[in-house]
C-alpha positions as CSV (number, residue, x, y, z in Angstrom):
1,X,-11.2,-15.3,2.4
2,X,-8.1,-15.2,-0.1
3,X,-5.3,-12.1,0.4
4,X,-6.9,-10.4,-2.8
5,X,-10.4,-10.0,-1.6
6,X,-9.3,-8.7,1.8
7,X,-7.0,-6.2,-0.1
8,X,-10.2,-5.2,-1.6
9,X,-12.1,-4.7,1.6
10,X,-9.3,-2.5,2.8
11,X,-9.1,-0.3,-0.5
12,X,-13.3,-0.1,-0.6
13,X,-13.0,1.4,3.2
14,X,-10.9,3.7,2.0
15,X,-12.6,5.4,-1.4
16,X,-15.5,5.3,1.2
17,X,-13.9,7.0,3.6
18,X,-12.2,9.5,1.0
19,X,-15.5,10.2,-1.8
20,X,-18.3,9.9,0.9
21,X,-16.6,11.8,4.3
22,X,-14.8,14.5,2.6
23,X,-15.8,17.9,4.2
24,X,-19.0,15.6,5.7
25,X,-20.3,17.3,8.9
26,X,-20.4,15.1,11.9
27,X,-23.9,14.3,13.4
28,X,-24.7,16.2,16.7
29,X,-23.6,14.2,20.3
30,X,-26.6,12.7,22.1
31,X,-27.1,13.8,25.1
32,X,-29.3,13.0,27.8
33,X,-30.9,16.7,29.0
34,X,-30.6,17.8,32.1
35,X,-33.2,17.6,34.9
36,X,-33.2,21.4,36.4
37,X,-34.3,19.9,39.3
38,X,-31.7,18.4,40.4
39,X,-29.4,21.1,40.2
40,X,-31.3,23.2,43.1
41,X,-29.8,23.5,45.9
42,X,-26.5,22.7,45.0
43,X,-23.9,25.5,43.0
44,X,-23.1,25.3,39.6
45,X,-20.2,24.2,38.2
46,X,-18.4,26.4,35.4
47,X,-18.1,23.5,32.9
48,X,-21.2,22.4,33.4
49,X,-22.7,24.7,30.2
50,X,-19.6,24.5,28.5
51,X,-20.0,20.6,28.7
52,X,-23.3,20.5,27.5
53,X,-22.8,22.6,24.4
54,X,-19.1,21.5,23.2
55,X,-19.0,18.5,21.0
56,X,-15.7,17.2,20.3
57,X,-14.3,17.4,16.8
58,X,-12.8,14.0,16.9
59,X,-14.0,11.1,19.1
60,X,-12.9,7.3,18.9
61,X,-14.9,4.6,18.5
62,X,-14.1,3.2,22.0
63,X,-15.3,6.4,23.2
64,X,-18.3,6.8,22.0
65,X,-19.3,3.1,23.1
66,X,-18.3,3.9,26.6
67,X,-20.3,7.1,26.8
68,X,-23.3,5.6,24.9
69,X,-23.2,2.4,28.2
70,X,-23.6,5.5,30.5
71,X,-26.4,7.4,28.9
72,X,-30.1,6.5,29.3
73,X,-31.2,5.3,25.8
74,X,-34.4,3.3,24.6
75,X,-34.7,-0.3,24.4
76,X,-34.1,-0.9,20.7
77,X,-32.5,-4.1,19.0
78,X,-29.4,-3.7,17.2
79,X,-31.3,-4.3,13.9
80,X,-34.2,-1.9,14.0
81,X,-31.1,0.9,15.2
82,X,-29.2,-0.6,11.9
83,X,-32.3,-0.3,10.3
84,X,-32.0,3.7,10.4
85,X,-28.7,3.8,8.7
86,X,-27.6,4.5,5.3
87,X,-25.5,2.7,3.8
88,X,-22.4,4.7,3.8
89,X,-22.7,5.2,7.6
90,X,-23.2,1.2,7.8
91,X,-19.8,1.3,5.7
92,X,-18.2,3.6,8.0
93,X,-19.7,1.3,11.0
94,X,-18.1,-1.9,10.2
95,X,-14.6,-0.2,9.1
96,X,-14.6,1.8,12.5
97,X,-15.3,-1.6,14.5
98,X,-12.7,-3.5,12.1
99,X,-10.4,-0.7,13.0
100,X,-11.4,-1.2,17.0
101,X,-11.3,-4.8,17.2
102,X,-8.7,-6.3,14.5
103,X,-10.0,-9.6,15.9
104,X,-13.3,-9.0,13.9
105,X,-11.3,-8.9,10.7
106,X,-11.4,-12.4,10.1
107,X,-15.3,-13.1,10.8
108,X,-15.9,-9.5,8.9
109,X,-14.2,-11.6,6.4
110,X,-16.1,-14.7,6.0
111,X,-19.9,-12.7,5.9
112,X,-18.5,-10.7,3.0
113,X,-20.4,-12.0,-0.2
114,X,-17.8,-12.8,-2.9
115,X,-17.8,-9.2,-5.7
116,X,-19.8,-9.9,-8.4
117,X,-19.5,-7.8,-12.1
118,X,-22.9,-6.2,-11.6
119,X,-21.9,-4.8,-7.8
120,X,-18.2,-4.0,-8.8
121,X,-19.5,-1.9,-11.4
122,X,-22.1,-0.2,-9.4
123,X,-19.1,0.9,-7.3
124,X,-17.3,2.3,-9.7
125,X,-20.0,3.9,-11.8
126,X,-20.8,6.4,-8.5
127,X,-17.1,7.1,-8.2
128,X,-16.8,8.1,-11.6
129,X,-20.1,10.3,-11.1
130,X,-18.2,11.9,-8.5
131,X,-15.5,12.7,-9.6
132,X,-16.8,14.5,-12.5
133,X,-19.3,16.1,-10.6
134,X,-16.3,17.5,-8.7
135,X,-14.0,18.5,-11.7
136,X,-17.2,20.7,-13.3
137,X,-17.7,22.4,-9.9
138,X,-13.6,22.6,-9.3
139,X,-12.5,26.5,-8.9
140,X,-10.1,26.8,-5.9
141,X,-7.4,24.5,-4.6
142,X,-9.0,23.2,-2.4
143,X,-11.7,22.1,-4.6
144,X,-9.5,20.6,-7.1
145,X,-7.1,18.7,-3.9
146,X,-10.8,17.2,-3.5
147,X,-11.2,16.2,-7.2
148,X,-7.7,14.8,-7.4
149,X,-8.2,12.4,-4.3
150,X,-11.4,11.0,-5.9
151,X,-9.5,10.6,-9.3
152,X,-6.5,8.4,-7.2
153,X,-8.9,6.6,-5.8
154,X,-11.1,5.3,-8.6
155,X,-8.2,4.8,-11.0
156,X,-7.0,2.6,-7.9
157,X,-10.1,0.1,-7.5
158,X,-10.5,-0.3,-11.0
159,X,-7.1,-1.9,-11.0
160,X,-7.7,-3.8,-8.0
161,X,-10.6,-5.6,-9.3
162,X,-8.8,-5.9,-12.6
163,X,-6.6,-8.2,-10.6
164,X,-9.1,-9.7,-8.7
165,X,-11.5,-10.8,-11.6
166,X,-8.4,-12.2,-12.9
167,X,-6.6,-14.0,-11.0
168,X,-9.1,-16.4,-9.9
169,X,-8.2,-19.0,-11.4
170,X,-11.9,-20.1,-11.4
171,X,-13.0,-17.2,-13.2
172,X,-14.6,-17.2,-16.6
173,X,-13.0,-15.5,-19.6
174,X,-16.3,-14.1,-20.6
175,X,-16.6,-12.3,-17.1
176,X,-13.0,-11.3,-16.7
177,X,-13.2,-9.6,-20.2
178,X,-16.7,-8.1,-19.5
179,X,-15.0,-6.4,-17.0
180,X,-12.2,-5.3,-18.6
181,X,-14.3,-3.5,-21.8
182,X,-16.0,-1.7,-18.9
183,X,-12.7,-0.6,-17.2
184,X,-10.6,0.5,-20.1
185,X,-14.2,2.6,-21.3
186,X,-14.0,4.0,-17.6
187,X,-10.3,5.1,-17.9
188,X,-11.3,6.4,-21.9
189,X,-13.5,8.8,-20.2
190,X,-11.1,10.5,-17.5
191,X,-9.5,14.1,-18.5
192,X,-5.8,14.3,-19.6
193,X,-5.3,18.1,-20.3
194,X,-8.7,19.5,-18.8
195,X,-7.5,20.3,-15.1
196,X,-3.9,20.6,-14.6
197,X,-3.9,19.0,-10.9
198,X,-6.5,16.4,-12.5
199,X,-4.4,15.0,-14.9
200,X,-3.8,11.4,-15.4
201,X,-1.6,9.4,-17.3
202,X,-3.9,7.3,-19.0
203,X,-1.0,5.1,-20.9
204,X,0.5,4.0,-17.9
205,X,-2.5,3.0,-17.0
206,X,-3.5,1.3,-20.6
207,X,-0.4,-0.8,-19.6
208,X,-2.0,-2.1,-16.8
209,X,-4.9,-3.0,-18.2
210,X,-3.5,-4.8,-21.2
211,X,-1.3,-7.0,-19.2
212,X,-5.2,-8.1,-17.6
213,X,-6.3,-8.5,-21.2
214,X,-3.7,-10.6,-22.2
215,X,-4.4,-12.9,-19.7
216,X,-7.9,-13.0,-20.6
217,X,-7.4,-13.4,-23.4
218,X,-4.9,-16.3,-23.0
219,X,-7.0,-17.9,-20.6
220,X,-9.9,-18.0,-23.0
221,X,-7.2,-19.7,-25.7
222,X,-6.4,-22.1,-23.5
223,X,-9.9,-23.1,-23.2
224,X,-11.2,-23.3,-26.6
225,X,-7.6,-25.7,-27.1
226,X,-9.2,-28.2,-24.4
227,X,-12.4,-28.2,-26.0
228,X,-14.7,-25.1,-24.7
229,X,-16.9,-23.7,-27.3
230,X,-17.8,-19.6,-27.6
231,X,-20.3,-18.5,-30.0
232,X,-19.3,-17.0,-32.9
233,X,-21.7,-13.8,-32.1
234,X,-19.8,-13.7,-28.2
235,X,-16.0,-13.8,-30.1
236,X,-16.4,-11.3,-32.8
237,X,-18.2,-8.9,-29.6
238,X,-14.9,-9.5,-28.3
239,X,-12.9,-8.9,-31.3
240,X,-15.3,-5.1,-31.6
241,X,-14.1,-3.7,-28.3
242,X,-10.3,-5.1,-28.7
243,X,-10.7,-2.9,-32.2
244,X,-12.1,0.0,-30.7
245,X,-9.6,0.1,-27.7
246,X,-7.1,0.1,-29.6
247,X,-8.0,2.8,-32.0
248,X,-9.0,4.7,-28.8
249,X,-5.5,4.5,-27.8
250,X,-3.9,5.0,-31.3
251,X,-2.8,1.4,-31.4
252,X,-1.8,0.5,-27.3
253,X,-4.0,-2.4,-27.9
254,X,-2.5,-3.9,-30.8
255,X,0.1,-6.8,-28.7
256,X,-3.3,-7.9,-27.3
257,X,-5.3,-7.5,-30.6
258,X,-2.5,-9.5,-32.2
259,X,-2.8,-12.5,-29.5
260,X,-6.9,-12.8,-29.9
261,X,-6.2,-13.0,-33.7
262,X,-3.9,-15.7,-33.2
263,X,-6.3,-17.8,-30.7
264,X,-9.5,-17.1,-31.1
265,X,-9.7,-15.1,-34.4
266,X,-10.3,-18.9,-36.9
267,X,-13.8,-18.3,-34.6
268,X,-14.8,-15.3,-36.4
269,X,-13.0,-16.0,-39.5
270,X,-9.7,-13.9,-38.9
């Protein structure tokens, strides 16, 4: 799997582990009970109580799977025990045992269906949810530490699979741009003088995301000068959200406006 995608692995463990764990209580330790039968004749132990009822705060993977060998548990296959799992925990699964074994990594890897634009948006959508769930409930510090985290992290993976739809060089133009219009609407929609600690500053960001349109855009160019045909309807879409981008931004969008004019706009009529 290329450098890029297992970039994005890494940065989709992490919004996981920083949206879906934060202030998450841990689940109880099994335990196998105690037979009081066998503790007749025999004096108890001090710790023995205090053992039973402690749970540690943090415990390792490689922990747990030792203790878990040494306790009694039922005879159930891996996939029925899987089975029972949401899928954050299965997330937080396969990072932990990445983490554990780094050998995995490369066969963790090669399962990994490619990102497609319907599941990179899915992803996003429920981070944006968050956070804005977060920011209308913000009223401490604390709160708003929270809401700032979620903010990093979004504003993070919508650039990383900016890059990722493309720089493939076997992406299409229609999908890379797709993907962009949904994107820059995403980044329309975050606060910039709302919540003080929430703040963002979207034109730095804008920046990033016209050099991406650019080379959409260029990419598309390129095609139509060796012969690939768009509809007109597909083209003057294009030409809509370019327009509306860069009015959003008060003119940010023009350099890439200028560039679609110039090789795709004789499609429309420009």
């Amino acid at each position: 799997m290329s450098q890029g995608q297992n970039s994005l692995f890494r940065q989709q463990q992490q919004l996981y582990r920083s949206v879906h764990y934060l202030a998450r209580p841990r689940q109880p330790t099994h335990y196998t009970p105690y037979d009081s039968s066998s503790l007749q004749g025999r004096k108890r132990r001090v710790s023995e109580d205090e053992d039973m009822s402690m749970d540690t705060p943090t415990v390792s993977l490689s922990e747990r799977i030792k203790r878990n060998k040494n306790e009694a548990v039922y005879d159930i296959s891996v996939n029925k025990l899987l089975a029972t799992l949401d899928k954050d925990a299965l997330v937080e699964l396969i990072a932990d045992l990445v983490d554990c074994h780094p050998h995995l990594q490369t066969d963790v890897d090669a399962l990994l269906p490619e990102p497609t634009l319907a599941s990179v948006t899915a992803v996003i959508a429920e981070q944006e949810h968050t956070f804005h769930a977060l920011i209308k409930k913000s009223r401490d510090v604390t709160e708003l530490h929270q809401a700032k985290t979620v903010l990093t992290g979004l504003v993070s993976v919508v650039l990383e699979y900016a890059e990722y739809f493309c720089q493939r060089s076997d992406e299409f133009p229609a999908t890379m741009i797709a993907y962009l219009h949904y994107a820059t609407c995403v980044i329309h929609r975050l606060p910039e003088n709302s919540q003080e600690s929430c703040d963002v500053n979207t034109k730095d960001i804008y920046a990033d995301l016209l050099s991406y349109w650019k080379m959409a855009v260029g990419k598309a160019g390129s095609q139509v000068q060796n012969g690939k045909i768009y509809g007109q309807q597909l083209v003057t879409e294009w030409a809509k959200q370019l327009s509306f981008h860069n009015a959003h931004t008060h003119g940010q969008f023009t350099p890439v406006l200028q560039q679609f004019t110039k090789c795709l706009g004789w499609i429309v009529g420009e």
